[in-house]
C-alpha positions, 0 to 999 in steps of 0.5 A: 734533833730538838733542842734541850729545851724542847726535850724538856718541853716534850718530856712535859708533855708526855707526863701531862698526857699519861696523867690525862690517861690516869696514869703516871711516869717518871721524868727520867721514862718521859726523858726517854721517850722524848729522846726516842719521839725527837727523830720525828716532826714535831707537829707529828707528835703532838698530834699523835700526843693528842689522839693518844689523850683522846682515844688511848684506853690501853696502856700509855707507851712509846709504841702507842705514840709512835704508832699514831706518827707513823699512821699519818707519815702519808705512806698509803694502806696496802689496798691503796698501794696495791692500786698504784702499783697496778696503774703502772701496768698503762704505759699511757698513765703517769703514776706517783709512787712511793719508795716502797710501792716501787720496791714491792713492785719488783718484788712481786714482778716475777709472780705477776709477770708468770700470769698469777696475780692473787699471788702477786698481789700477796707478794706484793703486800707482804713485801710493802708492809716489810719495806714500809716497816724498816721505814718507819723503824728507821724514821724516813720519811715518806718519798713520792715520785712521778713514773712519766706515762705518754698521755699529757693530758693525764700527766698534768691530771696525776702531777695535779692531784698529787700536789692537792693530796700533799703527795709532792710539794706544790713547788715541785709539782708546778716544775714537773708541770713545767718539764711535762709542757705540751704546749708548743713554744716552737715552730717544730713544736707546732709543726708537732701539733699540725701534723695532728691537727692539719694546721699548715707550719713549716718545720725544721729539715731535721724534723720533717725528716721525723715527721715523715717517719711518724706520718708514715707509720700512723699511714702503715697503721692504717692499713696494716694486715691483721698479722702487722696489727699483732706485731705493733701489739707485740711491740706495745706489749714490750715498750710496757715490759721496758718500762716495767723494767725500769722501775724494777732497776731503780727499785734495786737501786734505792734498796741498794742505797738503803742497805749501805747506810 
């Protein structure tokens, strides 16, 4: 909450920017705005103040300010959501998602999951832009979140590009790196890598008992029947419905937190 100072200051500024437009208001009304403009970062107002000054031809308003702020709260474009949305279907990609991205997903899953994906998509956009909606009404601001898929390397890709986007702070990206490490710091976990590479490493009796267990089953890959090769793609095919599943319930989750505050 802004100090009365900074109240003043704002209410100021919002006179100065109706005036700039050519219009007036009261002291009492830009009183009021700022009241209503006080949930919001400061930097985002005065952007928002200044595109207003720049580029308003309309009436001055609060909806016209609060529509620039809520334009830059980094939630993506429904299109853009859309795409993200979909990249989860990959249970080898690491995604970044939004708290509405992940609420929409689950809205739109029994659709997309009944093979029809115009509808999907429909009903995902309509549920976004009706999450991302209540959101910006209730001044949250934007939660990005990491979905871990199984490639590393892709991992360390998605986490870094959205540290370069500001999507998650640099801080917490380097501590998702330093979680998602692929780089041995053990013998079992060179022992891991030797069994990928062929380098010789002696592993713990624990693990050679794992390692056997995966050596064996990339063997039986090999050489499975065309029937065995269908039932790994079942399986790969519910491994993807399990993760799907995940972010539904943690999707009912945060939109069962929302409805309690």
């Amino acid at each position: 909450m802004l100090s009365s100072e900074a109240l003043a200051e704002l209410a100021a500024g919002i006179c100065a920017t109706a005036e700039t437009l050519g219009q007036t208001i009261s002291a009492t009304a830009a009183r009021l705005m700022a009241e209503d403009l006080a949930a919001f970062p400061p930097q985002d107002i005065r952007k928002a103040l200044q595109s207003c000054r720049r580029e308003l031809t309309g009436k001055f308003t609060l909806g016209a300010v609060m529509q620039r702020i809520q334009a830059e709260d980094g939630r993506p474009g429904k299109d853009e959501a859309w795409a993200i949305a979909m990249t989860t279907n990959d249970e080898f990609e690491t995604v970044v998602l939004t708290d509405e991205i992940q609420m929409a997903l689950a809205a739109a899953k029994p659709v997309l999951d009944a093979g029809d994906k115009v509808g999907a998509r429909m009903a995902f956009i309509s549920a976004y832009e009706r999450f991302v909606g209540q959101a910006r009404e209730d001044a949250k601001p934007v939660n990005w979140h990491v979905s871990v898929g199984f490639d590393a390397n892709r991992r360390i890709q998605a986490i870094t590009k959205a540290v370069e986007m500001q999507r998650i702070p640099q801080e917490r990206g380097r501590l998702y790196l330093a979680d998602l490490s692929v780089t041995p710091i053990t013998e079992d976990g060179r022992a891991v890598v030797a069994l990928l590479t062929g380098e010789v490493s002696t592993p713990s009796p624990k693990l050679r008992a794992k390692l056997e267990a995966v050596r064996n089953s990339m063997l039986e890959m090999r050489a499975a029947s065309a029937k065995r090769k269908d039932e790994m793609r079942i399986e790969a095919a519910n491994e993807l419905a399990d993760r799907r599943a995940m972010l539904v319930q943690q999707a009912q989750e945060l939109e069962a937190g929302r409805a309690a505050q």
